[in-house]
C-alpha positions in Angstrom: 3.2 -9.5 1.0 2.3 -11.9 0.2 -0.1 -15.6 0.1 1.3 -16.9 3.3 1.8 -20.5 4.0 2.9 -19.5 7.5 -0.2 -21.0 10.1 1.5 -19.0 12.8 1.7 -15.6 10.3 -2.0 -16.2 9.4 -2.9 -17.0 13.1 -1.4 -13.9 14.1 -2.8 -11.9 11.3 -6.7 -13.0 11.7 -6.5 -12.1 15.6 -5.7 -8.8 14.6 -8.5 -8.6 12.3 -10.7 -9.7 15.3 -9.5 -7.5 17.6 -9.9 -4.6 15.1 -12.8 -5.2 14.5 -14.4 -5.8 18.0 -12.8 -2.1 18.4 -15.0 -0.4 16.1 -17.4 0.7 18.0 -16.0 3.9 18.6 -13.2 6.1 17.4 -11.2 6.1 20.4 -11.9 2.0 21.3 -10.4 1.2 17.6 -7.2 3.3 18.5 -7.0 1.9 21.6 -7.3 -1.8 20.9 -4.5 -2.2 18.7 -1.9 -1.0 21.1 -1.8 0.0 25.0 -1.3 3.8 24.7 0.9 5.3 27.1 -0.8 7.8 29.9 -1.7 10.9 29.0 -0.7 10.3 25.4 -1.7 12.4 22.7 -4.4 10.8 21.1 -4.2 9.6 17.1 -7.1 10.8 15.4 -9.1 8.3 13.1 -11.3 9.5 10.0 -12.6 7.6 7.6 -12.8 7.6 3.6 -16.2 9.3 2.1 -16.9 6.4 -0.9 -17.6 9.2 -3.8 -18.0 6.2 -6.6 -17.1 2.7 -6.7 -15.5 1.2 -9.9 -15.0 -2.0 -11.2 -11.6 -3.8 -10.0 -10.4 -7.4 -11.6 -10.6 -10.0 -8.2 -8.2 -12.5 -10.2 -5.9 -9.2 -9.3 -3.6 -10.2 -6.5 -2.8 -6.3 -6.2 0.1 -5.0 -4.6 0.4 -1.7 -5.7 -1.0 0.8 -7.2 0.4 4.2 -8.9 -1.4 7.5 -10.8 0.2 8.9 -12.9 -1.2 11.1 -16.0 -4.6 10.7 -15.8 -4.0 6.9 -15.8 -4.0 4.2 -12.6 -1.1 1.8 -12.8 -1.2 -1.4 -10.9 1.6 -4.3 -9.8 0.3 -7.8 -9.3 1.5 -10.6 -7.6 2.2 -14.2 -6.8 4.8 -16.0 -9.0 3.3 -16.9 -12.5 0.6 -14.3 -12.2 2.2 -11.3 -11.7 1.6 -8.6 -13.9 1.9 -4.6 -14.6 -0.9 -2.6 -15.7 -2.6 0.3 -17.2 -5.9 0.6 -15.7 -9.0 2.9 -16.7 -9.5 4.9 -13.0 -13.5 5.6 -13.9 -14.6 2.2 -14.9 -11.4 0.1 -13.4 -11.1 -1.6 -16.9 -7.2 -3.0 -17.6 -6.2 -1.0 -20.4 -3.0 -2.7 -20.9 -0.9 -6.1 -19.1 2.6 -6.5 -18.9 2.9 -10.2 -17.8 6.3 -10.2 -15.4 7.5 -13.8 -15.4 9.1 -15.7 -12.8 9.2 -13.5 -10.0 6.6 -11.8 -7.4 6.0 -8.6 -8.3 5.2 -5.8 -5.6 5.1 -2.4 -5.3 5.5 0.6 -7.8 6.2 4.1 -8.1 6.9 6.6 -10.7 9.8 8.7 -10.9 12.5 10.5 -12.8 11.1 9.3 -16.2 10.5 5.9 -15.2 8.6 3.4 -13.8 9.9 1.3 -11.3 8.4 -2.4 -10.0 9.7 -3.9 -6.6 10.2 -7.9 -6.5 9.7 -9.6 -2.9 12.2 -12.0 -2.5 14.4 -11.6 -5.3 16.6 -8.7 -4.4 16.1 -7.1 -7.8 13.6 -4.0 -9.0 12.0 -3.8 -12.2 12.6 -0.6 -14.7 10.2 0.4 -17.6 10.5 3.4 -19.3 7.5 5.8 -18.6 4.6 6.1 -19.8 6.2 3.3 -22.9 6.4 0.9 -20.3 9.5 -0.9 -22.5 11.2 -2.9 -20.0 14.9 -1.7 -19.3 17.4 -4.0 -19.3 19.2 -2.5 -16.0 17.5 -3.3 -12.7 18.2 -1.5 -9.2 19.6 -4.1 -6.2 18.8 -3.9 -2.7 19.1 -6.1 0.1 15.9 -8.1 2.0 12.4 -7.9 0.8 10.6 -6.0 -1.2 6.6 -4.9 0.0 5.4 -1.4 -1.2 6.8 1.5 -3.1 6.4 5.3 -3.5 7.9 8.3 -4.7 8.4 12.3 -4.0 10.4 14.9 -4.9 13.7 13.6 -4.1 13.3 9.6 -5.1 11.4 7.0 -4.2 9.9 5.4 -0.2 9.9 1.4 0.4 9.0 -0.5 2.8 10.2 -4.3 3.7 7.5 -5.5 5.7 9.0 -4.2 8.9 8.2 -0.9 10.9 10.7 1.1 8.7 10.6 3.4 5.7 13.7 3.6 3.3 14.3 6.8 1.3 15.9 6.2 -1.9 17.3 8.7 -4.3 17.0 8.7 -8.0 19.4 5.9 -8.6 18.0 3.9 -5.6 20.4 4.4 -2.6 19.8 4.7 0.3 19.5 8.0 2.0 17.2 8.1 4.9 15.9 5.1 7.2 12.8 6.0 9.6 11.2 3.9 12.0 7.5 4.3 12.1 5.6 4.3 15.4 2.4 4.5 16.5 2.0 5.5 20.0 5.3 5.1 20.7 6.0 1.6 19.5 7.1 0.5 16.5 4.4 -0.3 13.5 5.9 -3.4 11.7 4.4 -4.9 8.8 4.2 -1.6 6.7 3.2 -2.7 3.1 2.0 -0.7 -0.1 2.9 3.1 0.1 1.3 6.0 -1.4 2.9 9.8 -0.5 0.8 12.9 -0.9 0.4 15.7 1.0 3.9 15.6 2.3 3.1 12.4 4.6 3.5 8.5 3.7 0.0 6.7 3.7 0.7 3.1 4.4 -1.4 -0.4 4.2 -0.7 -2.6 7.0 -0.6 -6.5 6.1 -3.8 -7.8 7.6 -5.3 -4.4 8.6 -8.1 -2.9 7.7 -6.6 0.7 8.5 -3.9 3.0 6.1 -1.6 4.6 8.5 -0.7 8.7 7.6 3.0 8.8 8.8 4.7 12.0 9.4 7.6 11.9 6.0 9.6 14.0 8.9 9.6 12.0 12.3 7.9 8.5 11.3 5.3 9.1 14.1 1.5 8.0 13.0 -0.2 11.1 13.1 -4.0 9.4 11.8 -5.7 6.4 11.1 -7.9 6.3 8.0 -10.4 3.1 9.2 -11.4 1.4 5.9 -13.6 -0.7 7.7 -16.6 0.4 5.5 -14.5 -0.7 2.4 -14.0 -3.9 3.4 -17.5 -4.1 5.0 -19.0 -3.6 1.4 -16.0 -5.9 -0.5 -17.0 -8.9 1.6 -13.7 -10.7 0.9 -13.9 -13.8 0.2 -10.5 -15.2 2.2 -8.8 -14.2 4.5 -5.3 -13.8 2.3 -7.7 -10.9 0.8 -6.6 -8.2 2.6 -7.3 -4.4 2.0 -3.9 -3.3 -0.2 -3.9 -0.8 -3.0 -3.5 3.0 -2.4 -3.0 5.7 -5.0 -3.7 9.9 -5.2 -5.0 11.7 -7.9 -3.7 15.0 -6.7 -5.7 17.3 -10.1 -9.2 15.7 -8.0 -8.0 15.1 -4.5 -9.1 11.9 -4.7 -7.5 8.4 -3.5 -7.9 5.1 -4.8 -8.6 1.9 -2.5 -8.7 -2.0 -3.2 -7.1 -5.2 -2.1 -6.1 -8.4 -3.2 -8.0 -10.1 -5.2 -11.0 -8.1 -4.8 -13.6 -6.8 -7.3 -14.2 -3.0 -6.2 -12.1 -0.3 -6.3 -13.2 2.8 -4.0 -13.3 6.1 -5.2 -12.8 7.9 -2.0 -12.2 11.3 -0.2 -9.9 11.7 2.5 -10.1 14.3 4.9 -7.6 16.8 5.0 
């Protein structure tokens, strides 16, 4: 998600941004100020991203995903009339190819299985292209509520809904795992786009300038990459422009950072 007409949504988001960004000052503060920790609580580290290069991104983008795969970045778009599917050129961030995806607002993606497959938010419905072709499929998989980001391991593919829990899918899209993610011990809602490497789930939260690491085996937030610098040097221009966009190259280690509607795309290192 998502261009909110929701004053109360918005409210709420920009007063997290506020408070987030009051908080960092230091490590521990920024931890601290998004929820009361319990006493004598481990404490979740926070790193952040080393830029290594900074490409070009298009800012009439409204990204909401974004997927490597084969040397190549693939990126989702959304808002209804503008969404779109893409092959993108990683070093210069140039779109290689467009898929325009009428009628519906287009979320996250993932690759897997020989396909690649496009979430919808309202709609109930996910988009299948065969991969790398990208020829549209004329089945599509179902699910029930909203769809927000999108990965993929070994087994099938991880979505999120916008609340505070992760859905493992198998290969035909069932169901076969729900966790609740929490972050000192309370639930993180409002998970978005999805990236998995490393064996955890990285995740964008709407109107957050952080990407969660989430254990893949308890849901538990184990550390807090602060992208404040990122969005420090983007300078979006509205608020709706939120940090959102998060994809591995595993051959370079590196990760690959942007948001909506925004004209960089970070090039970054995260530590390990």
């Amino acid at each position: 998600m998502k261009s909110s007409a929701n004053p109360a949504i918005v409210t709420r988001g920009s007063a997290v941004k506020r408070r987030l960004t009051a908080a960092l000052c230091c490590a521990l503060a920024f931890a601290g100020a998004l929820w009361a920790q319990p006493p004598r609580a481990a404490v979740v580290p926070v790193v952040r991203p080393e830029i290594l290069r900074v490409a070009g991104h298009d800012p009439a983008a409204f990204t909401q995903g974004l997927a490597f795969a084969d040397t190549v970045l693939y990126e989702s778009t959304g808002l209804v009339g503008r969404s779109s599917l893409r092959r993108v050129d990683p070093a210069t961030g140039r779109v290689l190819a467009s898929v325009p995806v009428p009628d519906v607002f287009a979320e996250g993606i993932a690759v897997f299985g020989g396909e690649l497959v496009q979430l919808t938010w309202q709609n109930g419905f996910a988009l299948r292209y065969e991969f790398p072709s990208l020829r549209a499929k004329p089945a599509m998989y179902r699910y029930a509520g909203e769809g927000w980001g999108l990965a993929s391991d070994s087994a099938g593919f991880i979505m999120s809904n916008g609340s505070d829990t992760l859905y493992f899918r198998d290969g035909g899209f069932g169901v076969t795992r729900a966790l609740p993610v929490t972050y000192y011990g309370r639930p993180l809602a409002q998970l978005n786009e999805l990236e998995y490497a490393r064996g955890h789930v990285y995740a964008n939260v709407w109107y957050r300038n952080f990407i969660a690491e989430i254990s893949a085996a308890d849901g538990k937030v184990r550390r807090v990459i602060d992208c404040a610098e990122l969005v420090g040097i983007e300078k979006p221009a509205s608020g709706e422009n939120v940090l959102n966009g998060i994809a591995y190259c595993e051959r370079k280690d590196e990760w690959y950072l942007t948001g909506k509607n925004w004209k960089n795309m970070f090039v970054v290192k995260i530590p390990k």
